[in-house]
C-alpha positions in Angstrom: -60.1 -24.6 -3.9 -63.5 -23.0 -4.7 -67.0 -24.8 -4.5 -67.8 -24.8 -8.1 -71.2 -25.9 -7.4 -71.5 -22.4 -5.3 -70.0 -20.3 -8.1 -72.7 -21.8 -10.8 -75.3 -20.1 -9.0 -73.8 -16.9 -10.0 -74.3 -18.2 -14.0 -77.9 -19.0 -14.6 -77.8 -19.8 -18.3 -76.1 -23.0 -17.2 -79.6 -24.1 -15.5 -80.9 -23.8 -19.2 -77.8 -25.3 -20.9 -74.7 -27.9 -20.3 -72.4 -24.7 -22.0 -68.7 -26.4 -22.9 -67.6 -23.7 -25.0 -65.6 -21.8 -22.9 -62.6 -21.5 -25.2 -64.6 -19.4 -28.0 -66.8 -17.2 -24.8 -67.0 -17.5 -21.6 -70.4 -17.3 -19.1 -70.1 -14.1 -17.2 -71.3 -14.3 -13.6 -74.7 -11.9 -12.4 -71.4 -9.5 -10.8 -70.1 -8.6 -14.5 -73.8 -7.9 -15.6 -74.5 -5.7 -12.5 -71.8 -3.7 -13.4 -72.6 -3.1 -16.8 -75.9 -2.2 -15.7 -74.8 0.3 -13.0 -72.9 2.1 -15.3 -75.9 2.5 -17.8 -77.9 3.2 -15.0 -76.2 5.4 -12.7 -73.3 7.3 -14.2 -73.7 6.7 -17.8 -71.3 9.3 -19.4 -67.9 9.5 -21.7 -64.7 8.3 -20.8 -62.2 11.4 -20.5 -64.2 14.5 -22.5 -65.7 16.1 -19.9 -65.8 18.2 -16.2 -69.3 17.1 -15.1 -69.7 14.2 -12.4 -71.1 11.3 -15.0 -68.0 11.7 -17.3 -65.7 12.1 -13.9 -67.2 8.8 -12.5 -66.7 7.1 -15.6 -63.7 8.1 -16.3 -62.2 6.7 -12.3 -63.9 3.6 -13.2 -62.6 2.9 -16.6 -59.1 3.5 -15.2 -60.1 1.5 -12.1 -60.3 -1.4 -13.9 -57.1 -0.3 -16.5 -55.5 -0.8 -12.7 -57.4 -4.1 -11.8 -56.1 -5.8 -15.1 -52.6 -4.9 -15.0 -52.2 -5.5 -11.2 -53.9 -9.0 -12.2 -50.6 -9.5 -15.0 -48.0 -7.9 -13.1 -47.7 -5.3 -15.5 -47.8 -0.8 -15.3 -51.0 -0.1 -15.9 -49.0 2.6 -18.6 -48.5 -0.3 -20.9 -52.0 -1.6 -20.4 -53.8 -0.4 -23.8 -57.4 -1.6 -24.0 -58.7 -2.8 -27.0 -61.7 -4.9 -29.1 -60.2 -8.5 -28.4 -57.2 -10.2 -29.1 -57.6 -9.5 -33.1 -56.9 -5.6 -32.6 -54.1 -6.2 -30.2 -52.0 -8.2 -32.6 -52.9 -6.3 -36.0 -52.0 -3.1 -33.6 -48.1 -4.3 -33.1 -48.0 -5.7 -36.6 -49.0 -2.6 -38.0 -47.8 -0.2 -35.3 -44.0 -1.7 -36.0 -41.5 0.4 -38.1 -40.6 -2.7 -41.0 -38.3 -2.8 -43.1 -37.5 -5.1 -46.1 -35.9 -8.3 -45.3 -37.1 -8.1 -41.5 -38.2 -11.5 -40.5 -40.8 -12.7 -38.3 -41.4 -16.3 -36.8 -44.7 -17.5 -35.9 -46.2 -21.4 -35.9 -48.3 -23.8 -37.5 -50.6 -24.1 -34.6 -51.6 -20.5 -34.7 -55.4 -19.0 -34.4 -55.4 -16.9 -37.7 -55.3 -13.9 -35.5 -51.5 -14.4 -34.5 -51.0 -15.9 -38.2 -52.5 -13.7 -40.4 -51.5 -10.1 -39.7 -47.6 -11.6 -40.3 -48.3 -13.0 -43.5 -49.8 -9.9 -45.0 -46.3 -8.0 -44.0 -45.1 -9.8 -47.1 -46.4 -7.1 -49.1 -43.9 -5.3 -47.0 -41.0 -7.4 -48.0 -40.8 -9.1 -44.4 -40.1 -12.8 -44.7 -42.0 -15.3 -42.8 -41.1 -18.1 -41.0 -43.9 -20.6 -39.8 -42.5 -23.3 -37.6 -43.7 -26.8 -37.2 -45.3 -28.6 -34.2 -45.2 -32.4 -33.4 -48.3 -34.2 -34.0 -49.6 -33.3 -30.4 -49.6 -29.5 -31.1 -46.5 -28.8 -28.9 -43.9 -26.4 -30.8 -40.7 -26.8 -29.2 -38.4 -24.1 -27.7 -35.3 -25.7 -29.7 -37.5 -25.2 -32.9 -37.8 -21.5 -32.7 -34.7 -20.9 -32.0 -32.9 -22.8 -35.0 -35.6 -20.6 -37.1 -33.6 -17.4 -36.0 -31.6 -15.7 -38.4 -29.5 -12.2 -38.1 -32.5 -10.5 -39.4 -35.4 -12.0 -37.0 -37.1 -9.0 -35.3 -40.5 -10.4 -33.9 -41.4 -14.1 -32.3 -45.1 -14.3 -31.9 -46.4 -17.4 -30.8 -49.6 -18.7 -29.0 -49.4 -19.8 -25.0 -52.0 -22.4 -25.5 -53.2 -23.4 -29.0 -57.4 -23.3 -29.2 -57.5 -26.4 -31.3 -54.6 -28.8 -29.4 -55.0 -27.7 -26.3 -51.5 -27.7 -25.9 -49.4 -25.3 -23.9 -46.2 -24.0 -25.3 -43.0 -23.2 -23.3 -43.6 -19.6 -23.4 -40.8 -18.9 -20.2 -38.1 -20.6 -22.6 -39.3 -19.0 -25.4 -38.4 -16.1 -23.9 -35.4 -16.5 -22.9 -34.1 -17.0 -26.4 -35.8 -14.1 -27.2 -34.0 -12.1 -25.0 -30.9 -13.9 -25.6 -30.6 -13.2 -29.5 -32.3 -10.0 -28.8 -35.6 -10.1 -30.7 -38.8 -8.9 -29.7 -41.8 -11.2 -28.5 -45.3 -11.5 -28.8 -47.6 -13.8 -26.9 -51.2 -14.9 -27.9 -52.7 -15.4 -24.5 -56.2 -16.0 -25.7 -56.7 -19.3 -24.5 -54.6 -18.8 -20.7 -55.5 -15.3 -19.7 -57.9 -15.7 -16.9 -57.0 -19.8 -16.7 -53.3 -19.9 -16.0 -51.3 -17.8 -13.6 -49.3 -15.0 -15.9 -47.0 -12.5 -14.5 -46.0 -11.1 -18.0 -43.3 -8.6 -16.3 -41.5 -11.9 -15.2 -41.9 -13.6 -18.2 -40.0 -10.7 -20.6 -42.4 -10.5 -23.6 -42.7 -7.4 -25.7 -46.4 -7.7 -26.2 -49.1 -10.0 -25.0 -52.3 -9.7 -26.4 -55.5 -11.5 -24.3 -59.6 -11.1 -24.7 -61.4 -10.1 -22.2 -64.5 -12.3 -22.8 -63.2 -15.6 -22.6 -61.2 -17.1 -19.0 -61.3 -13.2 -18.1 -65.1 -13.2 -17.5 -65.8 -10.2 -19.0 -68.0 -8.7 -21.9 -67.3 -9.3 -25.8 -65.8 -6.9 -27.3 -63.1 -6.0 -25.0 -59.3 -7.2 -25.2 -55.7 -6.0 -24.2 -52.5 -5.5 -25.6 -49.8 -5.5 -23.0 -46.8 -3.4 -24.7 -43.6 -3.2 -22.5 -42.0 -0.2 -24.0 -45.1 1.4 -25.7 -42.9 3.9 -26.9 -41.3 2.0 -29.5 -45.0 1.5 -30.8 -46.9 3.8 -33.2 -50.7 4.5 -32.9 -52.3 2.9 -36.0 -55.3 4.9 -35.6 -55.7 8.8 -34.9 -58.4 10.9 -33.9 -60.6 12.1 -31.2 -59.1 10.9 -27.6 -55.3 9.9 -29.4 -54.1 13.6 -29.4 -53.2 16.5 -27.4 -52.9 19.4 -30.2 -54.2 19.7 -33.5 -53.4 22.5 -35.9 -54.7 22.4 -39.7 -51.4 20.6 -40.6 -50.0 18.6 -37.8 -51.0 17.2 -34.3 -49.1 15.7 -31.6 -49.6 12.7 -29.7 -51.8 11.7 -26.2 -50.1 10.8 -23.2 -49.5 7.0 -23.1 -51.9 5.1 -23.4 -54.3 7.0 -24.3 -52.6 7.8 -27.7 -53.6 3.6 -28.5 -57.2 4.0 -27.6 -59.0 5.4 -30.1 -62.6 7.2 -30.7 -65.1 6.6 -27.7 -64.0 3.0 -26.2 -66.1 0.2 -25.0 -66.9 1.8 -21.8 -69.3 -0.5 -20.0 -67.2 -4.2 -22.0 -64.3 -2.5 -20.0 -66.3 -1.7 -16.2 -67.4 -5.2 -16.9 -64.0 -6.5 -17.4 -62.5 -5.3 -14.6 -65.1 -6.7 -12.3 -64.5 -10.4 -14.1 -60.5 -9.9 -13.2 -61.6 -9.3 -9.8 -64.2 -12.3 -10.1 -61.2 -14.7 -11.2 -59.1 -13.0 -8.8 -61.4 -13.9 -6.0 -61.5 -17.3 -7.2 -57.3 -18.1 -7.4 -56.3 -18.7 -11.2 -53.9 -21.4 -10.0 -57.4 -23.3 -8.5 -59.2 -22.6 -11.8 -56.2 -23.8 -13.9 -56.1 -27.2 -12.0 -59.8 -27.8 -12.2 -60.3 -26.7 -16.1 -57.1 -29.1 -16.7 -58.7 -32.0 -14.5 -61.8 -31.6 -16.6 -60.0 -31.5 -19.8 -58.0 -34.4 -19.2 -61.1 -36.8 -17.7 -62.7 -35.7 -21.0 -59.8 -37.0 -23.1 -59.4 -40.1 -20.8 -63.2 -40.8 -21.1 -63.3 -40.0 -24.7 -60.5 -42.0 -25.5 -62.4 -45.5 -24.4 -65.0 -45.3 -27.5 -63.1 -47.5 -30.3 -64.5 -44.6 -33.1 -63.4 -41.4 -31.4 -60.3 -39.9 -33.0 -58.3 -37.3 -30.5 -55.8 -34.8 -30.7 -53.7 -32.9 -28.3 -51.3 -34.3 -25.7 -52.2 -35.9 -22.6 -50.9 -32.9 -20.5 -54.0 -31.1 -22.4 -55.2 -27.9 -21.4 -58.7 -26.5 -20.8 -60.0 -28.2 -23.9 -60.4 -31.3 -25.6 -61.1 -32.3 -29.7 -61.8 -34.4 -31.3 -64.0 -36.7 -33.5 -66.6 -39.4 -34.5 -65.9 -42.0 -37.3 -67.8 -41.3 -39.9 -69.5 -38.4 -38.8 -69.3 -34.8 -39.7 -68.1 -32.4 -36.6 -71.0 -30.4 -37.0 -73.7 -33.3 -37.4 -72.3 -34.0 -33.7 -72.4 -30.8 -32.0 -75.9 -30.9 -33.3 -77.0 -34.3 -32.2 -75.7 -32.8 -28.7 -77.2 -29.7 -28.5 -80.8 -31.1 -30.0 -80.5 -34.1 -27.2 -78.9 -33.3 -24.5 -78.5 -29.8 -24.8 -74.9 -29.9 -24.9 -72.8 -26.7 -26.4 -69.8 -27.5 -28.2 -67.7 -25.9 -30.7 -67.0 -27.6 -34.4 -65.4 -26.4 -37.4 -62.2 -25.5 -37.8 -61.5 -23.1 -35.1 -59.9 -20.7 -37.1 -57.0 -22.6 -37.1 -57.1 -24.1 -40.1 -53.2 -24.7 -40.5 -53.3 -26.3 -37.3 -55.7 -28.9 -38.4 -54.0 -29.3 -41.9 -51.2 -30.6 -39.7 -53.2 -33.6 -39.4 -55.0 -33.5 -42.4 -58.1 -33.3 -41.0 -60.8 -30.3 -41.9 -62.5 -30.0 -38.8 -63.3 -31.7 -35.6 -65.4 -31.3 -32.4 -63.9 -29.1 -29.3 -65.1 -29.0 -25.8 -63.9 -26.6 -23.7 -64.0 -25.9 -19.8 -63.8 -22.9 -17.6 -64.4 -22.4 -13.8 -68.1 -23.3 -13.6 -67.7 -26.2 -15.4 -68.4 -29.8 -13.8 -67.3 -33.1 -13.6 -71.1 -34.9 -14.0 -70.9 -32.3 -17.8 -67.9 -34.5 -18.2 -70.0 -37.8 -17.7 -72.8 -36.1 -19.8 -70.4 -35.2 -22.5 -68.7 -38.6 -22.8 -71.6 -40.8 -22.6 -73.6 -38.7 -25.5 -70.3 -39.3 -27.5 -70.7 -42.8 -27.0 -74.4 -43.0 -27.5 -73.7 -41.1 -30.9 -70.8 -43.2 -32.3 -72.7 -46.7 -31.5 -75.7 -45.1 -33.1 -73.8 -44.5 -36.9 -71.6 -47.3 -36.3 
């Protein structure tokens, strides 16, 4: 296990802040920002358009960390496509797909609208939807998916661990029934990439589709798609750096991946990235997973002793905890925090607005936890929450 007390020091915003918002950005350590700054500094040039040194060095480094972050997932660095965040990566496979009408998809209630969305707007396409429901706890059950199959299912796309729950779906037997019934699956990775240990070659999915910015360490505004056979997989968008040769009425296609990564890239949000995968890396993501889900559960446990605190999620939580105050408004309470205590939570709806609808609720409070956070933020955390409730009770 790591000394998280020794890893803060590589963090300093969290001497100015108690930061337990982890599940919408992560901190990045001093190492990430160095290596952002060497690359403006030192080699600054373009990634694959050009013979001179800078764009050479750039170019090794990019593709240095293309091989960090597929070594990480246990996946060919040929099916690792960089990207914005986990947005891109999904609308990418719904829109790179070849659909026809009467295709059907299946996705769940406790989506993020990112893994929601881009299948309900391929019902302009004729493609039938299929949302399937969770228990009250958030977890969506194996069994549940697979009575939602019919002879025309082509895509499952479900999330590994819902950002408002906190609760980790089966993704392993998921899978399975995937592969059993033949039908291609997607995994929203957002909230375990980085915290949970993922070899996606062992698991069988089609596609994954993670951020960079959040348990992976690194810059916003960088993601991945992990595609297993890229070649069934068109490019949405063309242009400079997709192609190989271009006449005034056709072109041909880049090498894989290239072909997927569009226009000039995030250069430096991708160097940084690589250097957070090897940060994490360092650190053992099965040690990270068991202290974020320590932390998450203590929250819950504490949380759950104030008579007006409302939560959701199962008590095998992950990484995060919601919830609310009796009479208070989610966002009066991450204020009262922040202003007193200087406590950073998340409230709203989370962009997962079906999710919450499942309880009819329309919003709550969320804290969330990543490798640097502590036990005494815990304490903090739940004794604020308890100073608030008595206070407008």
């Amino acid at each position: 296990m790591y000394d998280v007390y020794r890893i803060r020091e590589d963090f300093p915003v969290l001497r100015e802040v108690v930061y337990l918002d982890s599940a919408a950005t992560s901190q990045k350590p001093v190492q990430v920002a160095e290596a952002v700054q060497e690359y403006f500094t030192r080699y600054c040039g373009n990634y694959g358009r050009g013979a001179h040194r800078l764009s050479r060095r750039t170019t090794e480094k990019y593709e240095d960390a293309r091989e960090t972050v597929a070594g990480f997932f246990g996946i060919n660095p040929r099916c690792t496509v960089f990207t914005r965040n986990t947005t891109e990566s999904i609308n990418m496979v719904a829109l790179g797909l070849d659909w026809k009408k009467g295709d059907h998809v299946i996705t769940t209630v406790v989506e993020h609208h990112s893994n929601l969305l881009p299948w309900i707007r391929l019902q302009e396409k004729g493609v039938e939807v299929t949302v399937v429901d969770s228990d009250m706890h958030g977890i969506v059950t194996a069994e549940a998916i697979e009575k939602a199959i019919t002879d025309k299912t082509r895509l499952i796309a479900v999330t590994h661990v819902s950002n408002f729950f906190g609760a980790a779906q089966d993704i392993k037997a998921v899978a399975r029934i995937a592969k059993k019934h033949g039908i291609m699956l997607l995994i929203d990775a957002a909230q375990s990439a980085g915290e949970i240990p993922l070899n996606l070659d062992e698991i069988g999915c089609d596609f994954a589709a993670m951020p960079g910015h959040k348990g992976l360490l690194g810059p916003q505004g960088t993601g991945i798609l992990y595609v297993r056979e890229p070649e069934r997989l068109q490019p949405v968008f063309v242009g400079g750096g997709t192609v190989q040769k271009v006449t005034t009425g056709s072109f041909t296609f880049d090498e894989i991946p290239s072909r997927f990564e569009y226009g000039t890239p995030n250069i430096p949000g991708i160097i940084g990235l690589g250097r957070g995968v090897e940060y994490v890396k360092a650190m053992g993501v099965e040690n990270i997973e068991a202290h974020v889900n320590r932390l998450a559960r203590e929250c819950a446990r504490r949380l759950a002793e104030i008579p007006q605190v409302e939560l959701y999620g199962p008590d095998n939580r992950v990484s995060l905890t919601s919830f609310n105050v009796e009479n208070i408004n989610p966002h009066d309470v991450a204020m009262i925090l922040d202003e007193t205590k200087k406590i950073c939570v998340r409230s709203g709806q989370h962009c997962a607005q079906t999710a919450l609808a499942r309880l009819c609720i329309a919003g709550s409070v969320r804290a969330s936890f990543a490798c640097y956070s502590t036990m005494e933020e815990v304490d903090l955390l739940a004794r604020s929450v308890e100073a608030i409730a008595k206070s407008f009770s």
